[in-house]
C-alpha positions as CSV (number, residue, x, y, z in Angstrom):
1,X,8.1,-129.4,29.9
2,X,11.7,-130.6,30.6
3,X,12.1,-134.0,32.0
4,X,13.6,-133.4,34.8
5,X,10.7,-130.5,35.9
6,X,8.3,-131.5,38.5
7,X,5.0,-129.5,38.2
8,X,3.2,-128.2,41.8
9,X,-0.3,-129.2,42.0
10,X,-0.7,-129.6,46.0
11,X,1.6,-127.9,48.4
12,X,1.3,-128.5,52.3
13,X,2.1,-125.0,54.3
14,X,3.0,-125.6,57.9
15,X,5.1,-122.5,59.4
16,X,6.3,-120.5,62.4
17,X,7.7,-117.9,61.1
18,X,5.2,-116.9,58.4
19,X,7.3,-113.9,57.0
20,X,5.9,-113.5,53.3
21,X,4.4,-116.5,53.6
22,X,0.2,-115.1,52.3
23,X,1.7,-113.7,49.3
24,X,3.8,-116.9,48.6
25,X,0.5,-118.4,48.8
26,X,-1.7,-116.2,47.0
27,X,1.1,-116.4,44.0
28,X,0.9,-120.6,44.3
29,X,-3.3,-120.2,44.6
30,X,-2.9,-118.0,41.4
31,X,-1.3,-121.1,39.4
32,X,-3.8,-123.3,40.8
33,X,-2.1,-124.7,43.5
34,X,-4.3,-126.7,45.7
35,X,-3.2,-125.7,49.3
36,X,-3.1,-127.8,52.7
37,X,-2.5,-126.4,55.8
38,X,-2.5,-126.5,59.5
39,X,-3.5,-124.5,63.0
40,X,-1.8,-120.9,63.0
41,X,-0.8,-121.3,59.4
42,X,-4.0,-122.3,58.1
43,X,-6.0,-119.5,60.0
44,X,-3.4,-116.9,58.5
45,X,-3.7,-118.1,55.0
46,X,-7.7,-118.5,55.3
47,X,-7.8,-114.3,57.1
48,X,-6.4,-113.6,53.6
49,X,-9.0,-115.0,51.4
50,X,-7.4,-117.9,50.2
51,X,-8.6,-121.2,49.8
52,X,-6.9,-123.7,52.1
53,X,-7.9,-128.0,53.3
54,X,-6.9,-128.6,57.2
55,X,-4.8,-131.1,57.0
56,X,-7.1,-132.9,59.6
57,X,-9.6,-133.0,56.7
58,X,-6.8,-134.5,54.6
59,X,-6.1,-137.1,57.3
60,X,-9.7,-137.5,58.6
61,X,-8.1,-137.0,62.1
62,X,-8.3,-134.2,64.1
63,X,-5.2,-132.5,65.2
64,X,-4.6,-134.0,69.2
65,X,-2.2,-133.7,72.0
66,X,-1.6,-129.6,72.5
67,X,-0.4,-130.3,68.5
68,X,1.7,-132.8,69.0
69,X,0.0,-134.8,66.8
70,X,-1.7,-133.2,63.5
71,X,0.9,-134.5,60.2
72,X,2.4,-137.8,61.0
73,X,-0.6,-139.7,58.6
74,X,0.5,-141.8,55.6
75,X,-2.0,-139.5,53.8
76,X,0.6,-136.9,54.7
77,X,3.8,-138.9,54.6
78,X,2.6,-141.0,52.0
79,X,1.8,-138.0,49.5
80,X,5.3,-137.0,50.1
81,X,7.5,-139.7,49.8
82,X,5.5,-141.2,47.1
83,X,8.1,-142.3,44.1
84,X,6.1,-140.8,40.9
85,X,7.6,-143.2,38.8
86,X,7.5,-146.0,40.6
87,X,4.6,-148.4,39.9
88,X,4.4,-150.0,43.2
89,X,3.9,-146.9,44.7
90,X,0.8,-145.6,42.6
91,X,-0.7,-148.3,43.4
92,X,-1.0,-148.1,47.2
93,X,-1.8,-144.5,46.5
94,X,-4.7,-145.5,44.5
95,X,-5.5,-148.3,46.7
96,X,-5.3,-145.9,50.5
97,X,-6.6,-143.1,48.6
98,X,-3.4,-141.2,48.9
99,X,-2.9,-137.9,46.7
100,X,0.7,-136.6,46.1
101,X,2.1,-133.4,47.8
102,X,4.5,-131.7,45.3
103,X,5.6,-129.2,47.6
104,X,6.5,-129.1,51.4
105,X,7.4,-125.8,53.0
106,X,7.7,-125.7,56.5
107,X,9.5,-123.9,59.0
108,X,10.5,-125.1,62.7
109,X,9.2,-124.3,66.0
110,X,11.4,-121.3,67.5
111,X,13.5,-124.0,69.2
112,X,16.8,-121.8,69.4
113,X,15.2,-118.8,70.4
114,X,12.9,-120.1,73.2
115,X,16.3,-121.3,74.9
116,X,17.6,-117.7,74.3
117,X,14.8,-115.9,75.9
118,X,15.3,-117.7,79.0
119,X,12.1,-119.9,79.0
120,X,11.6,-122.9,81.4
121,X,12.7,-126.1,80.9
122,X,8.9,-127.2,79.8
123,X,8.4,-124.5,77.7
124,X,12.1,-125.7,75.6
125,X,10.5,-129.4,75.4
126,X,7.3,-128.2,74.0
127,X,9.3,-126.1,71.1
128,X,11.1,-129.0,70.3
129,X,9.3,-129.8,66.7
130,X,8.4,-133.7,65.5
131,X,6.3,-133.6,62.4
132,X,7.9,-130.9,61.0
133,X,11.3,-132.2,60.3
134,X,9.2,-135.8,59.7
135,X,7.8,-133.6,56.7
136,X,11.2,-131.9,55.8
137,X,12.9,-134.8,55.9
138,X,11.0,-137.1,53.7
139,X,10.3,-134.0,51.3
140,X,14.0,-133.3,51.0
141,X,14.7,-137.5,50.9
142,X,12.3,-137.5,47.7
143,X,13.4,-134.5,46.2
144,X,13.3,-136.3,43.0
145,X,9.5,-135.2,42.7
146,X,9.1,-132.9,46.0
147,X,10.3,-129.5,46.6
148,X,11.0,-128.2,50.3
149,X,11.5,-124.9,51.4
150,X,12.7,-124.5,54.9
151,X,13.4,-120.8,54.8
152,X,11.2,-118.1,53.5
153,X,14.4,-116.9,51.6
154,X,13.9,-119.3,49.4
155,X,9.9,-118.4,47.7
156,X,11.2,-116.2,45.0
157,X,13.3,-119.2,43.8
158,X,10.5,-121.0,44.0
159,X,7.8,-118.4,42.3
160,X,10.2,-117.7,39.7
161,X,10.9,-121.4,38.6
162,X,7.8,-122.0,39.0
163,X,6.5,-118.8,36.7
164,X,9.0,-119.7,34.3
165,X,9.1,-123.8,33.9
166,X,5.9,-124.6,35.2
167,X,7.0,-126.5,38.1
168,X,10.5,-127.0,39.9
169,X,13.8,-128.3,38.4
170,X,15.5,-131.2,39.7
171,X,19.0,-128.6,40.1
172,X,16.7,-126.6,42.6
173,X,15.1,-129.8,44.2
174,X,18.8,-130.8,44.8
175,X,19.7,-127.2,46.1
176,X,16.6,-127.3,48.5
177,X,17.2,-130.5,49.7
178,X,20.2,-129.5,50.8
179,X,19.0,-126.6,53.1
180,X,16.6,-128.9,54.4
181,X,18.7,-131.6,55.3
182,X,21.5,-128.6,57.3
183,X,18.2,-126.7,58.7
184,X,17.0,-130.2,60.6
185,X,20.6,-130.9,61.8
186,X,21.1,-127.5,63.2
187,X,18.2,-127.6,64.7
188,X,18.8,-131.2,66.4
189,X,22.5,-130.0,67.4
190,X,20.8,-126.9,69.4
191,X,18.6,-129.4,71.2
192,X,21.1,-132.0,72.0
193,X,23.5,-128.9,72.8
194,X,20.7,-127.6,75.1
195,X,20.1,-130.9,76.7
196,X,24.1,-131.4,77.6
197,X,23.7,-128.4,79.3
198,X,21.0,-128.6,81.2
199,X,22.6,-132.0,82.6
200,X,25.6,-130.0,83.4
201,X,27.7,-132.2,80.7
202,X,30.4,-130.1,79.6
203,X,31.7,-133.1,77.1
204,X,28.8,-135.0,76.0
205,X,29.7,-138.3,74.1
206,X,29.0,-136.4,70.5
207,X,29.2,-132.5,70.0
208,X,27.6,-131.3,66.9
209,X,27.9,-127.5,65.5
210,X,25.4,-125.7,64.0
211,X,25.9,-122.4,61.5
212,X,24.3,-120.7,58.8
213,X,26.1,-119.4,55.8
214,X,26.9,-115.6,56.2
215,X,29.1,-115.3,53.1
216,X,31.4,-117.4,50.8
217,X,34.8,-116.1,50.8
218,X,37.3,-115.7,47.6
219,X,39.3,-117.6,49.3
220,X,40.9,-118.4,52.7
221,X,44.6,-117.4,54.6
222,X,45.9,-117.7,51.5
223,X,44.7,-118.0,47.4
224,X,44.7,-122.0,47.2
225,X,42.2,-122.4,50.0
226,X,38.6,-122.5,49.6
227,X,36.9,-120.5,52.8
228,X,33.6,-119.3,54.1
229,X,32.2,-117.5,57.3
230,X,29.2,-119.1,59.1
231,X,26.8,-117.7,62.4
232,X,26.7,-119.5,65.0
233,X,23.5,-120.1,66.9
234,X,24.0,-117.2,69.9
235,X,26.5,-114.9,67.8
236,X,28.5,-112.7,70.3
237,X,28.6,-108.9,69.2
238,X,31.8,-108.8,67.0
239,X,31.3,-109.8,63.3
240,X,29.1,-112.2,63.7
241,X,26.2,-108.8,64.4
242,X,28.3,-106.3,62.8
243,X,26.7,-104.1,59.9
244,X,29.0,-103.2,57.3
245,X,28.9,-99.6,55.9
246,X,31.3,-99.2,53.5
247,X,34.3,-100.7,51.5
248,X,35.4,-104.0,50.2
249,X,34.2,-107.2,50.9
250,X,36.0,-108.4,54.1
251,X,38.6,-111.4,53.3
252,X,39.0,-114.3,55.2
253,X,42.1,-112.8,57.5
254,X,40.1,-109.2,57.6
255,X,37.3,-111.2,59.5
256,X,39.8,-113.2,62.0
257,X,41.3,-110.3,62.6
258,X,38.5,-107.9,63.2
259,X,37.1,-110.6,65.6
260,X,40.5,-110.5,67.9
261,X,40.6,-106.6,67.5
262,X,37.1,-106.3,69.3
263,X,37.4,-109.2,71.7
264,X,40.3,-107.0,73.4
265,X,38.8,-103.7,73.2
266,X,35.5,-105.1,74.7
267,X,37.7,-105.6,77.8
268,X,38.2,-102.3,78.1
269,X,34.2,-100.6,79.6
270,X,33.6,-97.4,78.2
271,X,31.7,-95.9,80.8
272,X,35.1,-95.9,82.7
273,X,37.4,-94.7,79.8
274,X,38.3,-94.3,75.4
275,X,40.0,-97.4,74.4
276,X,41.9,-98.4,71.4
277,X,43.0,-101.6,69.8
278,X,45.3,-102.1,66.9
279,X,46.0,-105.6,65.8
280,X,48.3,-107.5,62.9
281,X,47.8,-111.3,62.5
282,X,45.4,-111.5,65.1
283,X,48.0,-109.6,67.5
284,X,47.4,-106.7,69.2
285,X,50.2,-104.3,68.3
286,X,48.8,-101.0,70.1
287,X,46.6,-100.5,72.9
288,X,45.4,-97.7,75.1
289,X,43.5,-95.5,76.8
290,X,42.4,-92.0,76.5
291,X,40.2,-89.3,77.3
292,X,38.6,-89.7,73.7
293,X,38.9,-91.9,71.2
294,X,41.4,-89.7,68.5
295,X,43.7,-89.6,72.3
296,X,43.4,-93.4,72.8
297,X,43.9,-93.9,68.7
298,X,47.5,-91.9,68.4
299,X,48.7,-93.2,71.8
300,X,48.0,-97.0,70.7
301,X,49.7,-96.2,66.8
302,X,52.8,-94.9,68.9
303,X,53.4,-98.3,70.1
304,X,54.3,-99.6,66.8
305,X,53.7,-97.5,63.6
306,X,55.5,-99.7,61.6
307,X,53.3,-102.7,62.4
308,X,49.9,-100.8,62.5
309,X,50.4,-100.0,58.7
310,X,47.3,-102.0,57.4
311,X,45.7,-103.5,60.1
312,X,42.4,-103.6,62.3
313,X,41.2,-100.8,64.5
314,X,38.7,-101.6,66.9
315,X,37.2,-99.0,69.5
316,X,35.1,-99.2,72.6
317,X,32.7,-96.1,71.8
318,X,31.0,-94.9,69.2
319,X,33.6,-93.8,66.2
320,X,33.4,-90.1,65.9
321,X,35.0,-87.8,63.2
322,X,38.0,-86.7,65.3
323,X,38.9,-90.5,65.3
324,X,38.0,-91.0,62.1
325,X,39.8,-88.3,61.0
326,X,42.9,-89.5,62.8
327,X,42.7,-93.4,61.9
328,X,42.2,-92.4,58.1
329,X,45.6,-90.9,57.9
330,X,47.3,-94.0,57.3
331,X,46.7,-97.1,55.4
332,X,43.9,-99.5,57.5
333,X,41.9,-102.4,56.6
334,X,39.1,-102.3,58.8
335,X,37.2,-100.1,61.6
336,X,35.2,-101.8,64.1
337,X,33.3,-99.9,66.9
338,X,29.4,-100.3,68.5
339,X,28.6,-97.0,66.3
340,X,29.5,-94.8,63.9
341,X,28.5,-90.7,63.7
342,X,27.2,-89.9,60.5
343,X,30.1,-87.5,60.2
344,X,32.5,-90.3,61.0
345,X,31.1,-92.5,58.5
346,X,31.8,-89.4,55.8
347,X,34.7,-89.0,56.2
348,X,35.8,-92.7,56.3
349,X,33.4,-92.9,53.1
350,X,36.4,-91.0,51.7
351,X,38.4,-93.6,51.6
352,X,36.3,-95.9,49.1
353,X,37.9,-99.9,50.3
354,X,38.5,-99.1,53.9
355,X,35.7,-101.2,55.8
356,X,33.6,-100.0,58.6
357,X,31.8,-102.1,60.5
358,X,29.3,-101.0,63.5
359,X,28.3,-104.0,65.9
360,X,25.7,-102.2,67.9
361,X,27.0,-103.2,71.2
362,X,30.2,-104.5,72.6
363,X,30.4,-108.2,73.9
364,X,30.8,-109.2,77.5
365,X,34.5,-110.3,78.3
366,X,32.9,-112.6,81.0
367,X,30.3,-114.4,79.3
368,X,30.3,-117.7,79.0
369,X,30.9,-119.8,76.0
370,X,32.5,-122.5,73.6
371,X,35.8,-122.0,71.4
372,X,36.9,-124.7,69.3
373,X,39.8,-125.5,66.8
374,X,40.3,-128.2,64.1
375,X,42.7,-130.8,64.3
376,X,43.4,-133.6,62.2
377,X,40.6,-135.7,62.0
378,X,38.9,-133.8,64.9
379,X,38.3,-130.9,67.1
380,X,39.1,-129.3,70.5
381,X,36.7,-127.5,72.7
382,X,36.9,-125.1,75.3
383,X,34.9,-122.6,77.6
384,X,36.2,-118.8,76.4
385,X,38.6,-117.4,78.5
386,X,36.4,-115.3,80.6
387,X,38.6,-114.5,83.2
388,X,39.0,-110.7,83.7
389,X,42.1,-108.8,85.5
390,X,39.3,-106.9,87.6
391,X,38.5,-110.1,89.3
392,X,41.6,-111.3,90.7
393,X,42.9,-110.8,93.8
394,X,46.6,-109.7,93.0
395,X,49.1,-111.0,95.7
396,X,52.2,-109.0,96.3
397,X,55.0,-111.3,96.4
398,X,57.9,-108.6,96.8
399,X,59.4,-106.8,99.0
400,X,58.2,-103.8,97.4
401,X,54.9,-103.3,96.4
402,X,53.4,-101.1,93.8
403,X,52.1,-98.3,93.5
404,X,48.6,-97.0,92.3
405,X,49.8,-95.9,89.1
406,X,51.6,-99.4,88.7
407,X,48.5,-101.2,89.6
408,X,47.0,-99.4,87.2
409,X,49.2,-100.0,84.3
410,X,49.1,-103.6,85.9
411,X,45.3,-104.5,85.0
412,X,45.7,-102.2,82.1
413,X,48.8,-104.8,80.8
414,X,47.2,-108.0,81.8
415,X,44.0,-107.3,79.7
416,X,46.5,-106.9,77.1
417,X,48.4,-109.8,77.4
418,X,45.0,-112.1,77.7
419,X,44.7,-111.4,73.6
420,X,48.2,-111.6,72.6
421,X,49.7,-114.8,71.5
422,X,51.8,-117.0,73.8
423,X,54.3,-116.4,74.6
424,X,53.1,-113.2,75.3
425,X,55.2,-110.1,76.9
426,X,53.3,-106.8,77.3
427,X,55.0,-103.4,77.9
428,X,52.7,-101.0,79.4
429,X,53.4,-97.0,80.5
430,X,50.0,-94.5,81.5
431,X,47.5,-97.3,80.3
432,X,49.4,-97.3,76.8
433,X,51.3,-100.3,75.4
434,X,55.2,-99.3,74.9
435,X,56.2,-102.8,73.4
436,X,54.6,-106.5,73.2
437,X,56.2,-109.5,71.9
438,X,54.2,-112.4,70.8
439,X,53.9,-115.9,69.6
440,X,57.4,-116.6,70.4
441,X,58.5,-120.0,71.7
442,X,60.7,-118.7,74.2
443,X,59.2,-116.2,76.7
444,X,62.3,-114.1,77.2
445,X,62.6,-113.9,73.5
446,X,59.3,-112.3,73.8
447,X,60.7,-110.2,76.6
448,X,63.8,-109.1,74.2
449,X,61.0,-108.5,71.0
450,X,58.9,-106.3,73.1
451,X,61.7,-104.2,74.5
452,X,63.3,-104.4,71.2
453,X,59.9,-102.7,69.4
454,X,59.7,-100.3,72.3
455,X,63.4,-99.0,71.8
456,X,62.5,-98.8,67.6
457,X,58.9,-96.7,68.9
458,X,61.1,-94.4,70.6
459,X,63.0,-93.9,67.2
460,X,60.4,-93.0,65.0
461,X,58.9,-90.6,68.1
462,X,62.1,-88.7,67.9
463,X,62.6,-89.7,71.7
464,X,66.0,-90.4,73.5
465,X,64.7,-92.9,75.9
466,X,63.2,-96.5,75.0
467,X,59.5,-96.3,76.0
468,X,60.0,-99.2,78.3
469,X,61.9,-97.0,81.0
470,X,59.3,-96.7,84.2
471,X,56.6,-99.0,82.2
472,X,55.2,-102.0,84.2
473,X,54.9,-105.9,82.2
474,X,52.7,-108.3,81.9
475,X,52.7,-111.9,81.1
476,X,50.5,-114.7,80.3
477,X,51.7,-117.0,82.2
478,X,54.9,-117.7,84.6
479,X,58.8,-117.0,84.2
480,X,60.1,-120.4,84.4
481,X,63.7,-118.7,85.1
482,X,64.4,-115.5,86.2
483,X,66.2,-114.8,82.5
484,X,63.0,-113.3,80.9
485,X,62.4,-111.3,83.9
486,X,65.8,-109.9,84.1
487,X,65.3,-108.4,80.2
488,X,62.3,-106.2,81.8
489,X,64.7,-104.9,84.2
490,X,67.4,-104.0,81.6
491,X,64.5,-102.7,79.9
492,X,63.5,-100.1,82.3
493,X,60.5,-102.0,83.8
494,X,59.5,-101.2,87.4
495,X,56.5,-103.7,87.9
496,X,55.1,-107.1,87.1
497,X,51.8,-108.7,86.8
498,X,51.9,-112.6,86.1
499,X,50.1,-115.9,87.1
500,X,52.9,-116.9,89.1
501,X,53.1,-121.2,89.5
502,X,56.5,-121.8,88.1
503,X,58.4,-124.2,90.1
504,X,61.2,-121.6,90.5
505,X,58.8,-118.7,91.8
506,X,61.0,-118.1,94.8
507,X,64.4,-117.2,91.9
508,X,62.2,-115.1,89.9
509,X,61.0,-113.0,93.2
510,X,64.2,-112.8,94.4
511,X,65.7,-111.8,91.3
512,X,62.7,-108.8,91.7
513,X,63.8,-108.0,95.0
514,X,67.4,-107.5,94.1
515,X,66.1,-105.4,91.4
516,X,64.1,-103.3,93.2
517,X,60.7,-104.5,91.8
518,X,57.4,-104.8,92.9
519,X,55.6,-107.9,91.3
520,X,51.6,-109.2,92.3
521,X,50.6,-113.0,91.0
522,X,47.4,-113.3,89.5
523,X,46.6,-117.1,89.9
524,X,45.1,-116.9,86.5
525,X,47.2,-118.0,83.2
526,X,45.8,-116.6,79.8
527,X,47.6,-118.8,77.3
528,X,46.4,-118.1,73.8
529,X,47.9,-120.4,70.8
């Protein structure tokens, strides 16, 4: 035997979730593993035949307190943490009558998902485990002799090193120390997460993040950078769920992207209407509605052909084949949607590296939330924007006020706007975007980019007027001058949805007046950087 092999003669089971875990046992019992257990997991393991000690026979106590106390024995901790090699050590073992555990697996109390269901505050407190991440813990700590397996993932690793060496090699100690070690500190952030919010503490004086490996990335935004994707804890619908049914393996960009594609379709219900949203770089560079989903899909490529060559298309129903069928005639990355018809999915099968992801469901633009970013040295949080157009009460500041069909294109533009990047100017025409301009670091430049895309739409659509002529626009937050506001006019724009707040509202609505716009405030600001 190698070295650097441990061999398994005693291994302590203590599990929640218990997912494969008899015939993990049966294989160990097979090899002549001597088993410990305790409560649920030893009744499971002894209802399948096996041969299992209580651990209160191991400890000569009985388990006490609801549970709460059962493992935390030097028998127990002792047998783990135990250095083999270390004379000192064998000697208290021989001298307390201490055998050594040579393998620890042990899953958590359902912490994270008693918090999701809702339960009480008592019932949280009672699924918050002690001994078990004692025993991970000190099994992962002396992972020079101990194995620990945290996740039932991991048993074939196990079994087959096992099988093939006779014990466990110090590589795959290493590796399974290091799941350990990220399983007990995500599973003390959710706690001290849960806690700041139950005390209402929005910025508690350390914030920890959680997240479990979903894949490693070839690479990031670009070659030289290393990148992976990670769940978080309470994963919105989006990526995070979505099932992928065909093409490549998504790239680092493909899954940012997909992300902001079905964040701004999600605004959009689909018990009210067929939405459609196109996105480059993160921007949305078509949107709108239809009666179906094919309508909504040529009305938001009109917006900007040019620009929707390779990018993201994210819908609000279930794709079907006439979308499919439309969305496959030009070159796209990615298809996100809560479903896909099996014809759709054949037909987008056709196209063998085009990605198609189905989420099941679409998320909830007003739920609650944290976003964060990295900075140098640190990170800022946030609560999501959750504010939704359908919420606000819209003040008419003009002399004129709008229409219904304004209003309409109104809310239709400022749920735009919310998921294009600041400054952002939104163009908007019969619930369809006719120009946006983004990410610019003056606003009326964004004004002049949108209405300059609109005019180039109008090209390629054989049309002799720029789209913008009788569109409403929207944007994220205030004119500071009347300049930006005065491009929408030479544009052709009738109407204006913005938060208003700029300390030279009263130019910017009388510059509306003179032109003979209507304009409502929102109160609500959606920068997005």
């Amino acid at each position: 035997m190698p070295a650097d092999v441990r061999p398994i003669a005693r291994a302590l089971l203590s599990v929640s979730d218990k997912t494969g875990l008899v015939a993990f046992a049966e294989r160990l019992a097979a090899q002549g593993v001597e088993l410990i257990s305790t409560g649920g997991t030893r009744k499971a393991l002894a209802d399948a035949g096996l041969k299992v000690m209580d651990v209160a026979d191991l400890t000569g106590f009985p388990e006490m307190m609801d549970g709460r106390v059962k493992t935390l024995h030097p028998r127990v901790h002792g047998g783990i943490l135990a250095v083999r090699d270390d004379a000192g050590h064998r000697a208290s073992m021989s001298e307390h009558g201490i055998a050594p555990i040579d393998l620890v697996v042990v899953n958590l109390y359902p912490f994270e998902a008693t918090v999701a269901r809702g339960a009480s505050y008592e019932d949280c407190v009672e699924n918050i485990d002690v001994g078990g991440p004692a025993m991970i813990r000190a099994a992962a700590k002396n992972h020079a002799d101990v194995a620990v397996v945290v996740d039932p993932a991991s048993y074939d690793l196990v079994l087959a090193e096992f099988a093939a060496q006779g014990g466990t090699t110090l590589a795959t100690r290493r590796k399974l120390a290091q799941l350990a070690f990220a399983r007990t500190a995500t599973y003390d952030a959710a706690i001290a997460s849960w806690f700041a919010s139950v005390e209402g503490t929005f910025a508690p004086d350390t914030r920890v993040f959680g997240g479990t490996l979903a894949e490693a990335l070839r690479y990031g935004e670009n070659p030289h950078q290393d990148a992976a994707f990670y769940l978080g804890s309470s994963a919105r619908a989006g990526v995070a769920t979505a099932r992928q049914l065909q093409g490549k393996a998504l790239s680092y960009n493909n899954l940012n992207d997909t992300d902001a594609a079905f964040e701004a379709v999600a605004e959009f219900d689909p018990t009210r209407t067929a939405a459609v949203v196109i996105v480059k770089h993160a921007n949305p560079c078509g949107v709108a509605e239809g009666v179906n989903l094919e309508e909504a899909y040529r009305k938001a490529l009109a917006c900007d052909p040019t620009s929707a060559f390779g990018g993201i298309v994210a819908l609000n129903r279930t794709l079907d084949a006439e979308a499919a069928r439309a969305i496959v005639e030009i070159f796209t990355e990615v298809i996100v949607a809560p479903g896909a018809t099996e014809e759709a999915v054949a037909i987008v099968g056709a196209k063998k590296n085009l990605r198609l992801l189905v989420t099941g469901e679409l998320p909830d633009p007003r739920a609650g939330g944290l976003a964060f970013k990295s900075l140098a040295g640190g990170f800022l949080v946030q609560s999501r924007d959750n504010a939704v157009v359908d919420d606000m009460e819209l003040k008419v500041v003009t002399k004129r006020a709008p229409t219904n069909a304004e209003l309409a294109d109104m809310a239709f533009a400022f749920r735009v706007a919310k998921h294009v990047k600041s400054n952002a100017i939104v163009y908007a025409k019969d619930l369809v975007t006719v120009g946006i301009g983004a990410g610019q670091m003056s606003r009326v430049d964004s004004a002049r980019i949108a209405a300059a895309k609109a005019r180039e739409a109008a090209v390629a659509a054989g049309l002799a007027a720029p789209l913008t002529k009788g569109s409403v626009v929207a944007s994220d937050a205030f004119f500071p001058f009347a300049d930006g506001l005065l491009v929408a006019v030479e544009a052709g724009a009738t109407a204006v949805i913005q938060p208003g707040g700029s300390m030279r509202d009263n130019e910017v609505i009388a510059a509306a007046d003179e032109a003979g716009l209507a304009m409502v405030f929102t109160g609500v600001r959606h920068f997005r950087h």
